[in-house]
N, CA, C and O atoms as a Tinker XYZ file with bonds, in Angstrom:
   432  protein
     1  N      3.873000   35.977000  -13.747000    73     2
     2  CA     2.894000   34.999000  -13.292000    64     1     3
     3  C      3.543000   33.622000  -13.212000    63     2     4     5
     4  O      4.392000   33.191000  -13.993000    81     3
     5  N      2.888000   32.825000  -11.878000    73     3     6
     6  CA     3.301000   31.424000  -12.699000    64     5     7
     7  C      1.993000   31.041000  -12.337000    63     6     8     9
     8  O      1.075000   31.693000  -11.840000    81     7
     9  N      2.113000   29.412000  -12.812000    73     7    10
    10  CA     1.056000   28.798000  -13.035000    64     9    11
    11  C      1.760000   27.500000  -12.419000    63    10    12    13
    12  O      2.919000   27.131000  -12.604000    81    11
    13  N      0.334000   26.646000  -11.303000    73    11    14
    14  CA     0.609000   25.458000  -11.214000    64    13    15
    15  C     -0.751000   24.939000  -11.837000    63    14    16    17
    16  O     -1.830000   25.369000  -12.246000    81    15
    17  N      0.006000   23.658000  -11.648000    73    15    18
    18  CA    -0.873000   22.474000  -13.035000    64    17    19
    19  C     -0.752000   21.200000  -11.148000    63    18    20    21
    20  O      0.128000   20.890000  -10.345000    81    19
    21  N     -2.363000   20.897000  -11.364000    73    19    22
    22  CA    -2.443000   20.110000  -10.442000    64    21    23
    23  C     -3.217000   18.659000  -11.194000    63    22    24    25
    24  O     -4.199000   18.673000  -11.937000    81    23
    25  N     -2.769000   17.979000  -10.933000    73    23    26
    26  CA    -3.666000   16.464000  -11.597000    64    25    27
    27  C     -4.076000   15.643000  -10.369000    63    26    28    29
    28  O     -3.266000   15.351000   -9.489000    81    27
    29  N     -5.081000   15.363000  -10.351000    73    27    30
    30  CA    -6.105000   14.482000   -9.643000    64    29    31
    31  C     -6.198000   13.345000   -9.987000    63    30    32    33
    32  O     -7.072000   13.272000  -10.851000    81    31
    33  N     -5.517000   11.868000   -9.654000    73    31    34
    34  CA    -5.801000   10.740000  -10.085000    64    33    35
    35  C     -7.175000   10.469000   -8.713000    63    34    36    37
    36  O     -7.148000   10.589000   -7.488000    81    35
    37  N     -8.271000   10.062000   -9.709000    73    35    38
    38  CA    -9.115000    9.617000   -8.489000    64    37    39
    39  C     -9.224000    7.901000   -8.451000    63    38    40    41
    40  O     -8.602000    7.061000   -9.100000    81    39
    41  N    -10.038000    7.790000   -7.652000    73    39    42
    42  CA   -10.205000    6.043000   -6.930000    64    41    43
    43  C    -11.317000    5.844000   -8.082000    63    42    44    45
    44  O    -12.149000    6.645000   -8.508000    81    43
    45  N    -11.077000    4.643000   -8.407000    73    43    46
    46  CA   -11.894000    4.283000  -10.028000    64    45    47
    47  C    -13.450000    4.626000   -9.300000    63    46    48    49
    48  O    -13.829000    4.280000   -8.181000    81    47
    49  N    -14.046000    5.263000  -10.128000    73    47    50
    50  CA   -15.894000    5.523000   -9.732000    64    49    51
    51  C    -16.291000    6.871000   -9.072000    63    50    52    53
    52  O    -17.432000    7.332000   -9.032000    81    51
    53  N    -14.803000    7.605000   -8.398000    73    51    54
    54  CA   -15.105000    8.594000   -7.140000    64    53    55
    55  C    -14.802000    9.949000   -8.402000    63    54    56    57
    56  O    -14.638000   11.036000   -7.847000    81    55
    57  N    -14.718000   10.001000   -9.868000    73    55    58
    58  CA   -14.487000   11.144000  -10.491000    64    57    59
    59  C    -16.341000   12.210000  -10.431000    63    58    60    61
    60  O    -16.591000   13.415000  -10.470000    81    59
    61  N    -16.948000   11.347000  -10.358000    73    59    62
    62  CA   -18.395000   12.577000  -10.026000    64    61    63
    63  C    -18.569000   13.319000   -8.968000    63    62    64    65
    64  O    -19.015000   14.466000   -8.925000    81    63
    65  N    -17.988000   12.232000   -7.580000    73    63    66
    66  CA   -17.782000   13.347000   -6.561000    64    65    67
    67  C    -16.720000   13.909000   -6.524000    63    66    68    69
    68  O    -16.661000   14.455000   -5.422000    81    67
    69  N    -15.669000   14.138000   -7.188000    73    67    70
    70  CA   -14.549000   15.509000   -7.113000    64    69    71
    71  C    -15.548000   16.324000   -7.939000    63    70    72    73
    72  O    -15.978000   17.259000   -7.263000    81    71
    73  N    -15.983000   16.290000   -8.987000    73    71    74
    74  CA   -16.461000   17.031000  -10.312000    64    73    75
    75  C    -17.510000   17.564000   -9.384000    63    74    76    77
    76  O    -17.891000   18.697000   -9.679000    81    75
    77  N    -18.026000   17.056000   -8.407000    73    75    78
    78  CA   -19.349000   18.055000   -7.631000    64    77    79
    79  C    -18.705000   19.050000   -6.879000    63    78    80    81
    80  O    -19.008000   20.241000   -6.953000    81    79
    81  N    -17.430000   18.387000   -5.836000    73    79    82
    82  CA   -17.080000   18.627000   -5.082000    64    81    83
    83  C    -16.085000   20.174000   -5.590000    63    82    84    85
    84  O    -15.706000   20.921000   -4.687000    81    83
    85  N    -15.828000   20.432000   -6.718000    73    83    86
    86  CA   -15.178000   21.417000   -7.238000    64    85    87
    87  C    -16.560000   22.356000   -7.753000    63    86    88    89
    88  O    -16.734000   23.398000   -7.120000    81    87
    89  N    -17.223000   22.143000   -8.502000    73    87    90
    90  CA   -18.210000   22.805000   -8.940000    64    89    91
    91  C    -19.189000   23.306000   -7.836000    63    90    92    93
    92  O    -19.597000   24.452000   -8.025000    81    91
    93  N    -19.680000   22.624000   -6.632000    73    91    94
    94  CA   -20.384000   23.053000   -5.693000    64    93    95
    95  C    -20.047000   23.996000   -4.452000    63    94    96    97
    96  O    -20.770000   24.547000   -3.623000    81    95
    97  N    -18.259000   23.960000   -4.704000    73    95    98
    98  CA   -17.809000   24.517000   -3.026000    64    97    99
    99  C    -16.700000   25.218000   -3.344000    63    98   100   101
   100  O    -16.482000   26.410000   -3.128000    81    99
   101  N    -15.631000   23.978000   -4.156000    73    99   102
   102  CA   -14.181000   24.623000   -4.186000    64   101   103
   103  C    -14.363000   26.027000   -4.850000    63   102   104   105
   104  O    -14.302000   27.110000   -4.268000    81   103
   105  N    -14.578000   25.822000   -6.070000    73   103   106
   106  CA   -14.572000   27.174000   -6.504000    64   105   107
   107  C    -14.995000   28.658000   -6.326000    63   106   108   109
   108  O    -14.501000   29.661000   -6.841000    81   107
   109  N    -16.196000   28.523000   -5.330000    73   107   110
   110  CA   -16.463000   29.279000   -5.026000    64   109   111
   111  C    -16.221000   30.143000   -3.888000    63   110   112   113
   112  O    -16.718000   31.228000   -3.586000    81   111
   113  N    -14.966000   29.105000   -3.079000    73   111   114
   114  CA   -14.364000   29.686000   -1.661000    64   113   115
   115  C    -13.132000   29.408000   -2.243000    63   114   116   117
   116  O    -12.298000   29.045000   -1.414000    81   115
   117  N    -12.584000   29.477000   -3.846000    73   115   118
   118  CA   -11.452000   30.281000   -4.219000    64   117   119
   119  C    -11.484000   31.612000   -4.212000    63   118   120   121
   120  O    -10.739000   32.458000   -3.716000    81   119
   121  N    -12.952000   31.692000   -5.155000    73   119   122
   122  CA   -13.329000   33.194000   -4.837000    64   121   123
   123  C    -13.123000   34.137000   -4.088000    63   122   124   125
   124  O    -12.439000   35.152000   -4.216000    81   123
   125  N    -13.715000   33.778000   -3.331000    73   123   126
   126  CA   -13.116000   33.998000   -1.353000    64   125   127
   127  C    -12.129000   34.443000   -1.206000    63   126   128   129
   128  O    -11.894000   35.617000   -0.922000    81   127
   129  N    -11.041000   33.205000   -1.445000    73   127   130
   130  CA   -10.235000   33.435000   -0.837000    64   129   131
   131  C     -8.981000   33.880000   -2.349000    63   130   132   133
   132  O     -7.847000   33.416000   -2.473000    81   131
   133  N     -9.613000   34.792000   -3.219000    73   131   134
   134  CA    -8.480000   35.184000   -4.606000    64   133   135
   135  C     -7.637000   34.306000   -5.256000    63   134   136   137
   136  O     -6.518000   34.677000   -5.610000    81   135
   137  N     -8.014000   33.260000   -5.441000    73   135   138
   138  CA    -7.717000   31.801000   -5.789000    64   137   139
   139  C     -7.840000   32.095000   -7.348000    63   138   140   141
   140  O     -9.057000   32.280000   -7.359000    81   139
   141  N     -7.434000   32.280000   -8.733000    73   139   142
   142  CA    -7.306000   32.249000   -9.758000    64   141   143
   143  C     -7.202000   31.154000  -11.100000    63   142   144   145
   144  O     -6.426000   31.113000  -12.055000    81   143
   145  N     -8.369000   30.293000  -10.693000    73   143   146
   146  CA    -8.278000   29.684000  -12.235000    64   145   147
   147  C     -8.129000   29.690000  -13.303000    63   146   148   149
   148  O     -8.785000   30.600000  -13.810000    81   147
   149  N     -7.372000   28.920000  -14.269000    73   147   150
   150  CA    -7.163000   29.158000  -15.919000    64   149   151
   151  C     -8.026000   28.251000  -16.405000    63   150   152   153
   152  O     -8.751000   28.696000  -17.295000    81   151
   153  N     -8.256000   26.645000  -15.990000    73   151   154
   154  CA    -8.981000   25.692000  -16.805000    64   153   155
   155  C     -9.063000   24.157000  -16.217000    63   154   156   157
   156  O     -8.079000   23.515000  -15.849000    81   155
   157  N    -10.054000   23.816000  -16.203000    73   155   158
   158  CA    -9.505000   22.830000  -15.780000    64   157   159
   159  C    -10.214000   21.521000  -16.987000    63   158   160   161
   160  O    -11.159000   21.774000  -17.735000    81   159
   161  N     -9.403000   19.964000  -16.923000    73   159   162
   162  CA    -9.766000   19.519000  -18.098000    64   161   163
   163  C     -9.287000   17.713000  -17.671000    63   162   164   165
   164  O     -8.230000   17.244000  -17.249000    81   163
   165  N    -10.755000   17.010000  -18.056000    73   163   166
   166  CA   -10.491000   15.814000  -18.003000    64   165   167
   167  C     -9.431000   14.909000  -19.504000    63   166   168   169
   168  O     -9.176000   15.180000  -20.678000    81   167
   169  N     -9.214000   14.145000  -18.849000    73   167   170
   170  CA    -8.311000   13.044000  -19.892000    64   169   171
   171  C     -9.245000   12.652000  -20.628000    63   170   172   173
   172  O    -10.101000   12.132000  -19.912000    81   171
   173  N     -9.715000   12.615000  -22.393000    73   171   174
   174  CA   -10.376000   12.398000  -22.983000    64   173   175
   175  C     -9.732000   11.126000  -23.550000    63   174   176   177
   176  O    -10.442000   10.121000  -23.567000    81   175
   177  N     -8.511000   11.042000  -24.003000    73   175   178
   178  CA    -7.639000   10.127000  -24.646000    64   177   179
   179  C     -6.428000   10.263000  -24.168000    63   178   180   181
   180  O     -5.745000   11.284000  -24.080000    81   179
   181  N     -6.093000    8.721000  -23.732000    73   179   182
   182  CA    -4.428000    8.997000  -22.522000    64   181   183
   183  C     -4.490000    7.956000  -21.877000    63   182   184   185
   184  O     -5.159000    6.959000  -22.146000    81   183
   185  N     -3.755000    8.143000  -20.940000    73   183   186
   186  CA    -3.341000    6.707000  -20.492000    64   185   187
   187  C     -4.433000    6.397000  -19.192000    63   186   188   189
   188  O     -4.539000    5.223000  -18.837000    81   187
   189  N     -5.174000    7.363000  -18.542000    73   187   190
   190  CA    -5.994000    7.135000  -17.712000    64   189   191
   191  C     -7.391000    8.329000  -17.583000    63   190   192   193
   192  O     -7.289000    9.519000  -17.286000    81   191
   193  N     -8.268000    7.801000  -17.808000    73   191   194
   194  CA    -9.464000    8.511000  -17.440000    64   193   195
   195  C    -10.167000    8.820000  -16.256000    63   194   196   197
   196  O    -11.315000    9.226000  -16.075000    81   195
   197  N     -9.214000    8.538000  -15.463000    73   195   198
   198  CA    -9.814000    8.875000  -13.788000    64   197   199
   199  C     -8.778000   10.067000  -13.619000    63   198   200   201
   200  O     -8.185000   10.381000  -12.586000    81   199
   201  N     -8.714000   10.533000  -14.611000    73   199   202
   202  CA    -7.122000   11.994000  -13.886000    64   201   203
   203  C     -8.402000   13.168000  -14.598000    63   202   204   205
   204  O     -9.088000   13.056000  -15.614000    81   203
   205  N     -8.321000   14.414000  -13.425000    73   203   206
   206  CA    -8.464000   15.487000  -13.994000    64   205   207
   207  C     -7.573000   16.690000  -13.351000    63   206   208   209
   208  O     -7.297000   16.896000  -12.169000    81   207
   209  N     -7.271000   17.301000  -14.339000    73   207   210
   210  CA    -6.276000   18.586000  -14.561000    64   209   211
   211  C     -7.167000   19.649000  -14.652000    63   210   212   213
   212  O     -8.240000   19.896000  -15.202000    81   211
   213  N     -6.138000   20.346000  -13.726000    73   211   214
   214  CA    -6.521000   21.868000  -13.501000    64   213   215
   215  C     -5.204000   22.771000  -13.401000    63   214   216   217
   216  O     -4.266000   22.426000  -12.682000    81   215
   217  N     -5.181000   24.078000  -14.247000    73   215   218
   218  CA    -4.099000   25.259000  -13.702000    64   217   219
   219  C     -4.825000   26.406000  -13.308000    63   218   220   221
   220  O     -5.838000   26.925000  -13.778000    81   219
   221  N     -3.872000   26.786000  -12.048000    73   219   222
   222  CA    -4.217000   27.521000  -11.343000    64   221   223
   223  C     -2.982000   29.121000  -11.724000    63   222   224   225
   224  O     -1.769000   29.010000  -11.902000    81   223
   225  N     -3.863000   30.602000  -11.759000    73   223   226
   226  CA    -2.619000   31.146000  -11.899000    64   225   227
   227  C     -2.530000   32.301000  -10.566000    63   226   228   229
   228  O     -3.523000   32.853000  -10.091000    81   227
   229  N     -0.947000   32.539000  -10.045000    73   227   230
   230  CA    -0.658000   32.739000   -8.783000    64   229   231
   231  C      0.875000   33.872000   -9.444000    63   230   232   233
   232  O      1.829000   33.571000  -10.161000    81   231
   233  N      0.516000   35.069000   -8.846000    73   231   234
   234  CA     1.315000   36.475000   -9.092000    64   233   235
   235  C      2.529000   35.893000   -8.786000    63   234   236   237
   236  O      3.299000   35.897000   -9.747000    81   235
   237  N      2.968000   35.389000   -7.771000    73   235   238
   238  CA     4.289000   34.913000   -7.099000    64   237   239
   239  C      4.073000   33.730000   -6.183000    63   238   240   241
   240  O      2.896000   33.499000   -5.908000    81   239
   241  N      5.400000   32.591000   -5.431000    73   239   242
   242  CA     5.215000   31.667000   -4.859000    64   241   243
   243  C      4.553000   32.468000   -3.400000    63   242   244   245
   244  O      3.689000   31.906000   -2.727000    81   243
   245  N      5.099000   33.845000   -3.041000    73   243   246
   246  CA     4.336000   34.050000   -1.830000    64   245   247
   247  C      2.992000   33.944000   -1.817000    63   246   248   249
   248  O      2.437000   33.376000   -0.876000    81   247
   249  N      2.225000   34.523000   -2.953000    73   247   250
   250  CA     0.603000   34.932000   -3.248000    64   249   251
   251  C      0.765000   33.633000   -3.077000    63   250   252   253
   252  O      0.870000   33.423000   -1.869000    81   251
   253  N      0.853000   32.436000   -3.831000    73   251   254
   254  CA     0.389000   30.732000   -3.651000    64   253   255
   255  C      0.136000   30.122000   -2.133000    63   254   256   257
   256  O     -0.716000   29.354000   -1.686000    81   255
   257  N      1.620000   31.032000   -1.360000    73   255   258
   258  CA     1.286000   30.229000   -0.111000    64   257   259
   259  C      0.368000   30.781000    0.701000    63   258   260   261
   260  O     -0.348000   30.060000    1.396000    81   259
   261  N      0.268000   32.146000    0.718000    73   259   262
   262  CA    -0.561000   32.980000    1.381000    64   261   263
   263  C     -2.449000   31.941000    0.957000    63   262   264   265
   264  O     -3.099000   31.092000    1.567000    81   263
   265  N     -2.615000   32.633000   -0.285000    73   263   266
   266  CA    -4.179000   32.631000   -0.491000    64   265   267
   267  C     -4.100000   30.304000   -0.550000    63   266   268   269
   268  O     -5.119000   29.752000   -0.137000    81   267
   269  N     -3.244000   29.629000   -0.911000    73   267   270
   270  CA    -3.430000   28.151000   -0.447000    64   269   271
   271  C     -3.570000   27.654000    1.014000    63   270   272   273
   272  O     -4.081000   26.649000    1.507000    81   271
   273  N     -3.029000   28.561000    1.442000    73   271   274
   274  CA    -2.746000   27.703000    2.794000    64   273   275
   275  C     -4.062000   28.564000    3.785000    63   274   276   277
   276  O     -4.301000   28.167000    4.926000    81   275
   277  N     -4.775000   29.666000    3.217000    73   275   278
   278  CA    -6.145000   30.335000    3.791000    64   277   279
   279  C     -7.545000   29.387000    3.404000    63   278   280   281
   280  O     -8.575000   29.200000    4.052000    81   279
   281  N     -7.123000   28.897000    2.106000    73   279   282
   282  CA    -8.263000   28.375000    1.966000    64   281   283
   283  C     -8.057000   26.931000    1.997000    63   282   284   285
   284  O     -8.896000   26.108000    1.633000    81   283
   285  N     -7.071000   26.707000    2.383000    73   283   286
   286  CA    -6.754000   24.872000    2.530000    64   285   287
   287  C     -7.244000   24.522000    4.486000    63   286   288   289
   288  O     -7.630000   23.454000    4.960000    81   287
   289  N     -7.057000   25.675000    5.112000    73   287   290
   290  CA    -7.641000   25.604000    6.655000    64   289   291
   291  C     -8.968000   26.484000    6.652000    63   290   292   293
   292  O     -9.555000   26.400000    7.731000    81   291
   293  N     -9.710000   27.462000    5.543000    73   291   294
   294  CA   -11.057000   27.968000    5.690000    64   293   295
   295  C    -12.107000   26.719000    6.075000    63   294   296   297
   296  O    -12.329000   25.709000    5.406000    81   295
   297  N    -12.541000   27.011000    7.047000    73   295   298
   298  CA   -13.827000   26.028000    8.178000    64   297   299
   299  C    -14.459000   25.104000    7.267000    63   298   300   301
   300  O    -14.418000   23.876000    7.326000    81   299
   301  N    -15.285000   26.115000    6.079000    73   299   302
   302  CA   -15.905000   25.886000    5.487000    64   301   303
   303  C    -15.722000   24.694000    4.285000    63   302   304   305
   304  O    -16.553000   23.947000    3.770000    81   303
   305  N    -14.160000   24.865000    4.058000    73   303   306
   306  CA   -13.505000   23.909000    3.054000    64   305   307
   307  C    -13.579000   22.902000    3.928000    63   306   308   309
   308  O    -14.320000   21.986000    3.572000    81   307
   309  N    -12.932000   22.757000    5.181000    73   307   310
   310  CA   -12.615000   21.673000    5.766000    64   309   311
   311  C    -13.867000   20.600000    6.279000    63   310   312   313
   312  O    -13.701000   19.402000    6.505000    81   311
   313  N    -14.834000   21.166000    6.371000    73   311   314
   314  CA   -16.293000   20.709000    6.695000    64   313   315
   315  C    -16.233000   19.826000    5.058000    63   314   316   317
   316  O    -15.850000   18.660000    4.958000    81   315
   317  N    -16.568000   20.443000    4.211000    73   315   318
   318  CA   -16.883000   20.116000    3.037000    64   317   319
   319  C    -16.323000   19.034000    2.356000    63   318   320   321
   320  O    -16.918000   18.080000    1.854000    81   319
   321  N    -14.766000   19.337000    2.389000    73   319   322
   322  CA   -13.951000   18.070000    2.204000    64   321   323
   323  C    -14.007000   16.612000    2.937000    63   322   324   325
   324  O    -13.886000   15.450000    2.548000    81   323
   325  N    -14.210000   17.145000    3.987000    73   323   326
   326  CA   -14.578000   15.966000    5.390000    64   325   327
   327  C    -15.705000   15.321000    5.241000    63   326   328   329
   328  O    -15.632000   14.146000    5.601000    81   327
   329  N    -17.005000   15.753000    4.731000    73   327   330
   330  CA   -18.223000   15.234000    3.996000    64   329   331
   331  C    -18.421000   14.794000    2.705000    63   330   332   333
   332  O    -19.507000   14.353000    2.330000    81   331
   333  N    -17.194000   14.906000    1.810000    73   331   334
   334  CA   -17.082000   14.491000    0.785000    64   333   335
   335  C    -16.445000   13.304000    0.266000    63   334   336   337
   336  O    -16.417000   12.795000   -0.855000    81   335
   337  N    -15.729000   12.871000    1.851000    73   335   338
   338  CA   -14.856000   11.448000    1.821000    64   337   339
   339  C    -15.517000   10.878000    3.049000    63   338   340   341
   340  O    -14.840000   10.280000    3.885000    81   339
   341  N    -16.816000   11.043000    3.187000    73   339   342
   342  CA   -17.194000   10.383000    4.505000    64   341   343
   343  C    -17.464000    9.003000    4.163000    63   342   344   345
   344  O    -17.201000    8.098000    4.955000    81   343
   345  N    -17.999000    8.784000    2.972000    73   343   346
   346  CA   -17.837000    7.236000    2.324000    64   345   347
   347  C    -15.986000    6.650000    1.955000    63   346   348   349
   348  O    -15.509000    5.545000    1.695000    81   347
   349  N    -15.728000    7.248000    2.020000    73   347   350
   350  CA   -14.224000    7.216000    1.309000    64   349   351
   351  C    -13.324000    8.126000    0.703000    63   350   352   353
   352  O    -13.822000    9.156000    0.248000    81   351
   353  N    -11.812000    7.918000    0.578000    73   351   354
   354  CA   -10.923000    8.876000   -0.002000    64   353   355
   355  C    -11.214000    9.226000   -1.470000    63   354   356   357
   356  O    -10.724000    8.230000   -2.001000    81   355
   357  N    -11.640000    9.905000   -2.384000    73   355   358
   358  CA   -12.074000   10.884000   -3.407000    64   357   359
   359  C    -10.949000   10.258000   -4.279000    63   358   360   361
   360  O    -11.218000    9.354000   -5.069000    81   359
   361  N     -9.675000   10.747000   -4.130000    73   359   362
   362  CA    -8.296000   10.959000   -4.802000    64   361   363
   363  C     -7.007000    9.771000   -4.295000    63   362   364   365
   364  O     -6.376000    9.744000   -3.238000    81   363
   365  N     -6.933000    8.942000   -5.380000    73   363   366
   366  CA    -5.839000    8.235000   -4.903000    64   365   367
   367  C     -4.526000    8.516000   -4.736000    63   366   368   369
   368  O     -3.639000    7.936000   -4.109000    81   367
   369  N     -4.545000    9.744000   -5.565000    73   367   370
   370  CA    -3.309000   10.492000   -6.227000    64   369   371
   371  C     -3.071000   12.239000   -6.735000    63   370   372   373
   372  O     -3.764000   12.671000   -7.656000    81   371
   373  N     -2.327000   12.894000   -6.233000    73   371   374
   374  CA    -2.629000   14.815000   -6.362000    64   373   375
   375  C     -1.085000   14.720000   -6.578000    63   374   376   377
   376  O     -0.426000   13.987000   -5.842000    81   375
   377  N     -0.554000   15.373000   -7.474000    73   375   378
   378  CA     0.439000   15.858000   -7.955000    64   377   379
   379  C      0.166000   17.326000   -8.340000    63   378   380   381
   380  O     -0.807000   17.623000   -9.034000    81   379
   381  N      1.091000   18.287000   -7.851000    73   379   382
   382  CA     1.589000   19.906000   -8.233000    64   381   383
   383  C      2.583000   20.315000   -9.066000    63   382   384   385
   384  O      3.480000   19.474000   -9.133000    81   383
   385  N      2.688000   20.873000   -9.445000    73   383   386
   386  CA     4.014000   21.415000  -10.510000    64   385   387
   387  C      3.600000   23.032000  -10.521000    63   386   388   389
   388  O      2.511000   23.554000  -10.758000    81   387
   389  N      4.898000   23.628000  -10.170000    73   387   390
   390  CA     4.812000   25.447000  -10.254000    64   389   391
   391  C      5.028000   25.076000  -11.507000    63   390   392   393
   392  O      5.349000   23.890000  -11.584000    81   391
   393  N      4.960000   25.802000  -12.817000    73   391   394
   394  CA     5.407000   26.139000  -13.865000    64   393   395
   395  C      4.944000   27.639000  -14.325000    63   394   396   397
   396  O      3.804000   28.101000  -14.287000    81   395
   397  N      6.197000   28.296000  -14.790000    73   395   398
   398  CA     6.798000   29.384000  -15.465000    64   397   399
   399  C      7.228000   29.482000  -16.989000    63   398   400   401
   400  O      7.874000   28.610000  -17.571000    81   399
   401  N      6.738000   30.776000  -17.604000    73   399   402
   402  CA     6.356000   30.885000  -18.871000    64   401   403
   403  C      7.698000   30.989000  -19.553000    63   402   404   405
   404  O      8.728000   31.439000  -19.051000    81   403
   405  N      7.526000   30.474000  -20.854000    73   403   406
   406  CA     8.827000   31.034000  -21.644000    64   405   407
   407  C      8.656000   32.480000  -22.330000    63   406   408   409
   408  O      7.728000   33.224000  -22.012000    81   407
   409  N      9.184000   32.667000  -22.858000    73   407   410
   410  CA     9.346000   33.831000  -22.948000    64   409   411
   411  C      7.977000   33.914000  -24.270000    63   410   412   413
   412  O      7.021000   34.683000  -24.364000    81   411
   413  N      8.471000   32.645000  -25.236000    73   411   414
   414  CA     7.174000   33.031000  -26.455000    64   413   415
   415  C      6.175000   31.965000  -26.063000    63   414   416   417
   416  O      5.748000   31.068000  -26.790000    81   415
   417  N      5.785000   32.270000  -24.452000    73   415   418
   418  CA     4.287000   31.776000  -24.205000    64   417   419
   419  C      3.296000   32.579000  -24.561000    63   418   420   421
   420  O      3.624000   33.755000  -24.717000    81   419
   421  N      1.640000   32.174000  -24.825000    73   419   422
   422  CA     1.008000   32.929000  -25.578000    64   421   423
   423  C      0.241000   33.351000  -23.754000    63   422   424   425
   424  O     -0.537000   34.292000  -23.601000    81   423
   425  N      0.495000   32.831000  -23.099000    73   423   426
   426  CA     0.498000   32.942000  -21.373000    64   425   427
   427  C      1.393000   33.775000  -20.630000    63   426   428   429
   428  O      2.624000   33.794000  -20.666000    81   427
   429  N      0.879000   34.217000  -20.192000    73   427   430
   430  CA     2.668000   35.545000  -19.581000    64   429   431
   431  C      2.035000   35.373000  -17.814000    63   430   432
   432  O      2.630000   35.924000  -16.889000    81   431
């Protein structure tokens, strides 16, 4: 398995509409499209409270590009996303990282 770890810096005020915008749509046209969540988790204490983290887990980099790049052009996402920044950009900032387990991960 690996796992990417995605962080969301949002635009100071715009963290309720990602938090809808994941809970109302994304997740459920991961579903869809075999999209595999582990967790996802706001900054409680840290250097910024507009970041939220999520890992995603993906069999191989092919499975990632395959089922990302289906549901990054599915109609339905793209409508959704497009109505979700119709006041403005959501995210000032999206960073990815693949990461791979060590051997004494309690994660395999």
């Amino acid at each position: 398995m690996l796992y990417e770890l995605r962080v969301y810096q949002t635009v100071p005020g715009r963290m309720p509409n990602l938090l809808k915008r994941f809970e109302n749509h994304a997740l459920r046209l991961w579903e869809r499209h075999g999209i595999k969540q582990v967790g996802f988790w706001l900054t409680y204490i840290g250097e910024s409270n507009q970041e939220l983290h999520y890992i995603l887990a993906w069999e191989s980099l092919a499975d990632r590009e395959k089922k990302w790049n289906a549901f990054m052009s599915d109609p339905e996402w793209v409508k959704v996303r497009g109505e979700s920044e119709a006041d403005g950009p959501i995210n000032a900032k999206v960073t990815s990282q693949i990461l791979t387990p060590t051997a004494f991960s309690a994660l395999q």
